[in-house]
GUZAVEX-876115 format. One record per residue (C-alpha): y negated, z, x negated. Coordinates in steps of 0.001 Angstrom, whole numbers, padded with zeros to 6 digits, always signed. Layout:
YZX/...
//
This chain:
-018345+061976+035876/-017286+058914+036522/-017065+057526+033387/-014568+060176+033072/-012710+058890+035872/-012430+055194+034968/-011497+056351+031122/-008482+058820+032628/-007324+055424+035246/-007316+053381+031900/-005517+055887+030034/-003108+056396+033025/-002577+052451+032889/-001691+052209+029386/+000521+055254+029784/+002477+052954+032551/+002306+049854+030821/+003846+051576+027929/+006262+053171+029298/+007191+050143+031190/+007647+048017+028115/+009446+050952+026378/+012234+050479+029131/+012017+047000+029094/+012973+046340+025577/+014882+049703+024893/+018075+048643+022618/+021546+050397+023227/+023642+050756+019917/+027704+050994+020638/+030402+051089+018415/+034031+049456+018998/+036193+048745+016230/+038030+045738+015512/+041688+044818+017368/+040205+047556+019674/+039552+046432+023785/+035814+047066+024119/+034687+047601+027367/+031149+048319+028573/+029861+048838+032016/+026360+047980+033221/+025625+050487+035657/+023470+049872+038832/+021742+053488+038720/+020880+053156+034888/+018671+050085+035831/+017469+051045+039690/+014955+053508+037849/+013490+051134+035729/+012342+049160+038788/+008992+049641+040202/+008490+051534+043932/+008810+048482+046872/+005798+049265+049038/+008251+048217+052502/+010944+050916+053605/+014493+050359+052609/+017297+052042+051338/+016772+051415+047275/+019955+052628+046554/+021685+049568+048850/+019514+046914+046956/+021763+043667+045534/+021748+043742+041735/+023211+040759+039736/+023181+040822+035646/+023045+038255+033540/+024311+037979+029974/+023562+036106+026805/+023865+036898+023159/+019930+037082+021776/+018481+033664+021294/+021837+031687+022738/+022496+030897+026151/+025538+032530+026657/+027571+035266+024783/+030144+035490+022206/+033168+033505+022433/+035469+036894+022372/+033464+038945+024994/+033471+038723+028776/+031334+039418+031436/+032320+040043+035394/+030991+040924+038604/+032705+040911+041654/+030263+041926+043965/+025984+042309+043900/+026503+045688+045111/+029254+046710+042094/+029110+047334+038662/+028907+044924+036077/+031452+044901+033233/+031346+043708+029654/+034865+043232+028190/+036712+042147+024921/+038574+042000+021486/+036133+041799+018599/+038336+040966+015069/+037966+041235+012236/+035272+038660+011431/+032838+040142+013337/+032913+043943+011373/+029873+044901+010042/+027787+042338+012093/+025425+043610+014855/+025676+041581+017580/+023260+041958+020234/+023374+041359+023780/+020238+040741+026159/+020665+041774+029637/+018834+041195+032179/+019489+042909+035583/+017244+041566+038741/+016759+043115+042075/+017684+040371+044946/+015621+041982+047629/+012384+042804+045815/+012765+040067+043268/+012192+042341+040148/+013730+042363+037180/+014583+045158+033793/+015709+044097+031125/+017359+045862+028175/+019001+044769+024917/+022846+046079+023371/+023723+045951+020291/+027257+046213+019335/+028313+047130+015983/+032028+046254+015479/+033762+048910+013055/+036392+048215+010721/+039692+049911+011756/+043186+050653+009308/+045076+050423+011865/+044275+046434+012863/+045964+044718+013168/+048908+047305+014669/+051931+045189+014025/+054216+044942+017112/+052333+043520+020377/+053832+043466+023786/+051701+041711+026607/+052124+042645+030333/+051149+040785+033449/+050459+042785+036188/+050712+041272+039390/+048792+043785+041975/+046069+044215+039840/+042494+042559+039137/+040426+042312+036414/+037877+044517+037392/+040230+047224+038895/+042319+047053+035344/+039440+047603+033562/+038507+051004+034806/+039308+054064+032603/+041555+056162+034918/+043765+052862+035664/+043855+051207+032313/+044688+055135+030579/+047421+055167+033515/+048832+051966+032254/+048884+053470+028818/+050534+056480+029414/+053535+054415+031023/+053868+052217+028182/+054045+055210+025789/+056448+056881+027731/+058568+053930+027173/+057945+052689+024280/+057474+056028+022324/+055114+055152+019782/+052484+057039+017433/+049799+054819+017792/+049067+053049+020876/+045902+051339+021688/+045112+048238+024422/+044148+044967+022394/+042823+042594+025128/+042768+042047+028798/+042847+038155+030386/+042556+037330+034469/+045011+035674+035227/+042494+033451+036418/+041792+032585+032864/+045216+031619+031909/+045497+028709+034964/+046230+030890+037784/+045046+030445+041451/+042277+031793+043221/+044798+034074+046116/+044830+033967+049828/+042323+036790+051463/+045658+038074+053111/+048104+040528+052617/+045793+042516+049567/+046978+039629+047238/+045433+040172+043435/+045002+037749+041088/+046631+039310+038575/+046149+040459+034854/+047881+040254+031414/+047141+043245+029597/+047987+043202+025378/+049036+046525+024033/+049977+047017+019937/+052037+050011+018825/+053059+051288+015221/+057414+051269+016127/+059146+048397+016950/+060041+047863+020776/+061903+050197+022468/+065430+049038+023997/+064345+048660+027509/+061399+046378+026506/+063886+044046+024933/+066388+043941+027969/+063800+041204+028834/+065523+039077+026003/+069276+039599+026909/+071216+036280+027936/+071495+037817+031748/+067941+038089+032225/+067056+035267+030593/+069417+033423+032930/+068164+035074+036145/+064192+034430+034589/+065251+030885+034787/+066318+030796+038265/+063201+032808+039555/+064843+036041+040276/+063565+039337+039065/+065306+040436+036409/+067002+043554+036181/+065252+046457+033713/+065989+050060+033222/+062284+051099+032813/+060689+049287+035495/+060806+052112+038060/+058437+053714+035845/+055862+051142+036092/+056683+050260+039924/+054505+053307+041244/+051390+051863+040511/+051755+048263+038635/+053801+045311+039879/+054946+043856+036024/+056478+040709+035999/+058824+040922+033755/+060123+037192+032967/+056493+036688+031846/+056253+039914+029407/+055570+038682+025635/+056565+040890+022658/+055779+039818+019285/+056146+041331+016036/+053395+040321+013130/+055268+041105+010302/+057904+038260+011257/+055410+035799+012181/+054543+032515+009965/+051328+032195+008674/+050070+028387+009207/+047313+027797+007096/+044922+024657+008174/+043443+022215+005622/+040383+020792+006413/+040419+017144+005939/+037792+015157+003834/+035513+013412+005373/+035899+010009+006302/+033356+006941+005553/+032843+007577+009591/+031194+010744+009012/+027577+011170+008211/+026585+013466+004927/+024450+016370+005868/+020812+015844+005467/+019697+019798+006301/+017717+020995+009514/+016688+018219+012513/+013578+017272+011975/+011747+015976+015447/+009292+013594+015932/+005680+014254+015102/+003220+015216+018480/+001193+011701+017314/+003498+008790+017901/+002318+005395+017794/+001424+003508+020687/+003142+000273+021212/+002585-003336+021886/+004949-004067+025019/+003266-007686+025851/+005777-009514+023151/+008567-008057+024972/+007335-008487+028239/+007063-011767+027852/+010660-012246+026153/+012383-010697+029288/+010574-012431+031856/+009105-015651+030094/+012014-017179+028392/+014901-017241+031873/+011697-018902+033635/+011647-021442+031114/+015496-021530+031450/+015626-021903+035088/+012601-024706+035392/+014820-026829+032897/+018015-026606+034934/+016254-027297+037631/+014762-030324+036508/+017728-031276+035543/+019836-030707+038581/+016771-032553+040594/+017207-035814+038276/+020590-035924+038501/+020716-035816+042348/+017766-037923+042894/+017577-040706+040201/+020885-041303+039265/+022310-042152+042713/+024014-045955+043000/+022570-047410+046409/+024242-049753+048731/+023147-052585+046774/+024140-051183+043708/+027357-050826+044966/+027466-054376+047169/+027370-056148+043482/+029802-053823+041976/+032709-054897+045169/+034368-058367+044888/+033322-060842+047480/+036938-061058+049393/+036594-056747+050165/+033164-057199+051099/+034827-060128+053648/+037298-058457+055001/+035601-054969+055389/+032510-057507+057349/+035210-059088+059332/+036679-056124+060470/+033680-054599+061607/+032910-057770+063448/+036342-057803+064962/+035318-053846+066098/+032746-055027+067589/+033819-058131+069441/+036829-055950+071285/+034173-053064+072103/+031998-055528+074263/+034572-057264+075495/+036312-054115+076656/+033302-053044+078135/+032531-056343+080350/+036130-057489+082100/+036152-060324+083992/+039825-060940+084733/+041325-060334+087958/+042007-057399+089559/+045756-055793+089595/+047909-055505+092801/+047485-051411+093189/+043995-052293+093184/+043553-053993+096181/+043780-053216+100268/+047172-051622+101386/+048314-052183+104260/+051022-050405+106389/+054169-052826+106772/+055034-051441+110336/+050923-050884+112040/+049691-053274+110027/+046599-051112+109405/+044718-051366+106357/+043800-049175+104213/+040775-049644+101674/+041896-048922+098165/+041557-045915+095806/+038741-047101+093557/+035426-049123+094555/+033839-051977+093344/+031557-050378+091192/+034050-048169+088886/+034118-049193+085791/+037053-051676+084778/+037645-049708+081654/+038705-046622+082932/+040786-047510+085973/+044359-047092+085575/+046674-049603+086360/+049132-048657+088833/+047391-046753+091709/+048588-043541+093248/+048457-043340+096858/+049799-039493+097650/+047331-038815+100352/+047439-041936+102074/+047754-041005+105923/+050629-042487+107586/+052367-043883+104505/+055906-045146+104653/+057729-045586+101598/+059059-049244+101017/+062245-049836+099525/+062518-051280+096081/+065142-054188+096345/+063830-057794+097065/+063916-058497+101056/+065202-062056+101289/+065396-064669+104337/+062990-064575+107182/+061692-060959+105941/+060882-062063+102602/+058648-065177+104247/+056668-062956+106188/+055948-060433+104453/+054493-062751+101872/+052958-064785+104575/+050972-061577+105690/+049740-060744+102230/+048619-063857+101670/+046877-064163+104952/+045222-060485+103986/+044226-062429+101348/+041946-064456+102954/+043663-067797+101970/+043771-070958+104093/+047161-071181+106557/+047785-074643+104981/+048325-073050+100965/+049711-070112+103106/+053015-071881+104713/+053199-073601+101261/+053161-070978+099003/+055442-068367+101159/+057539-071632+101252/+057706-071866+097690/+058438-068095+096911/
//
């Protein structure tokens, strides 16, 4: 019994694993055809059921799914097809124009959807098989740029059918199919303002079997052209039956016709001696490499600007300490009169430095007593004894002598003139005999 158990759990496991794996790796086939829009959406519910059961309670139907793209063994996808997302909780879309070069060439697409709240992922491969069309290319192409639309909103069925039925209605033709859709985004547009339900805008490419109608080539009369250039809307008969749903910018509509357009053919140019031959496949290194000897250039780097450095420095060391002249060097390089006349002057220096500094001459007249010519007091002078002889001024200021007459500066004469010189001399301490003499003289 209960090896009967275990072997129905085992079977039950393999059963899972299986089916699991089945899911995992199940491929998709689609079919576009060439000069044909292809658009394929990844849709949320197809993968949600290929996700195990999260244990926790949650709403799996709210869960943030994000898909990633790549063509199988590349890191990204085909040059001509597209991939957008706006949102983790919207549809993925898959979007292009496969040509001709890609008909009868399976192309196949790895997605990979994961689950941002359990952190699971599915994965499932697509494989596109481009069919070959009679109708590609359709000669006469007009491209459209819708201004209140986005990628994403363009790209659904109802809209991008709506689009077509208001071409055809103008254009009147017997065959017309969509050829490509850009972003505007694509083409060097800005990333709108989150105001006012701005879009970014789309340029849809539709190709018809009849040339253009006459209201698609009002675009090209001199009037609108001239308005276009001026950035004002032109005016068209056939715009009111686009201006119900899609915004068209008509100075940027683009009509071409095929069957008038110049085929440029490109030569490849020859190589150059700048460009290497082909040698086949890259070949990497063997898992065995060599081991190397990094002493020898160890010692190279670091050795050699030692050496280098030692030598200047020895150099710089000789020069500053051997080669220097000394005073007697340079004593019996100077003639004998400089070295005389540089000694004397020094000695001269000298001479007038000690002599300045020990004075022994006589005092000036500010520098001794004042007396008042009317009192007769005296007053002691400004300076002491003991200042030093070098630094005492000459003429003496007396501005805060008390009592202090001012004496007039013409020469008394007569009687005044005796005694006034009499009583300085007599200040003086000088004998009356010299005294009566000396006033007598003056």
């Amino acid at each position: 019994m209960t090896s009967t158990m275990s072997a129905a759990v085992v079977v039950l496991w393999l059963v899972t694993v299986l089916t699991i794996l089945s899911r995992s790796h199940a491929d998709r086939n689609v079919y576009p055809s060439a000069g044909v829009l292809f658009v394929h959406v990844l849709e949320r519910e197809y993968f949600k059921g290929e996700f195990p059961l999260y244990p926790k309670s949650g709403d799996a139907a709210s869960d943030p799914i994000t898909f990633n793209t790549n063509l199988m063994g590349f890191p990204d996808r085909p040059g001509w097809l597209r991939y957008i997302q706006r949102t983790p909780h919207s549809d993925g879309v898959l979007y292009g124009s496969p040509t001709a070069e890609h008909v009868a060439k399976a192309t196949v697409i790895e997605i990979t959807a994961y689950n941002r709240r359990t952190f699971e992922t599915a994965r499932h491969n697509l494989v596109i098989n481009v069919m070959a069309t009679e109708e590609f290319p359709l000669p006469y192409q007009a491209e459209f740029y819708i201004k209140n639309m986005n990628v994403e909103e363009m790209l659904a069925s109802e809209v991008l059918g709506d689009f077509l039925g208001a071409v055809k209605n103008v254009w009147q033709p017997e065959r017309l199919n969509a050829i490509n859709i850009t972003s505007a985004l694509d083409r060097g547009g800005r990333v709108p303002l989150p105001i006012n339900n701005l879009k970014e805008g789309v340029y849809v490419m539709v190709g018809a079997d009849v040339p253009f109608s006459s209201c698609l080539r009002e675009v090209e009369s001199p009037h609108n052209q001239l308005r276009c250039s001026q950035e004002m809307e032109p005016v068209i008969s056939c715009d009111k039956k686009f201006r119900a749903q899609f915004h068209i910018d008509w100075c940027k509509i683009s009509l071409v016709d095929i069957n008038k357009v110049v085929p440029v053919y490109i030569t490849r140019p020859e190589a150059g001696p700048g460009i290497l031959a082909e040698f086949g496949d890259y070949k990497p290194p063997s898992e065995y490499l060599k081991s190397r000897d990094y002493f020898t250039d160890f010692m190279v780097t670091l050795a050699v600007p030692a050496v280098v450095a030692l030598a200047l420095l020895f150099i710089l060391g000789y020069s500053m300490c051997c080669r220097r002249e000394g005073v007697q060097k340079r004593n019996m390089q100077t003639s004998a009169i400089q070295l005389v006349h540089h000694s004397s002057i020094q000695k001269s220096t000298k001479e007038m430095r000690s002599m300045a500094k020990n004075r022994e001459i006589s005092w000036p007249l500010s520098t001794l007593p004042v007396f008042n010519p009317v009192s007769g007091e005296v007053v002691p002078p400004i300076h002491p004894d003991n200042y030093e002889t070098t630094s005492m001024p000459l003429m003496q200021t007396q501005t805060n002598l008390h009592n202090q007459i001012t004496i007039p500066q013409q020469q008394p004469s007569g009687d005044n003139y005796v005694m006034s010189t009499f009583r300085r001399l007599e200040v003086n301490g000088i004998p009356e005999e010299r005294k009566v003499a000396e006033a007598l003289n003056l």
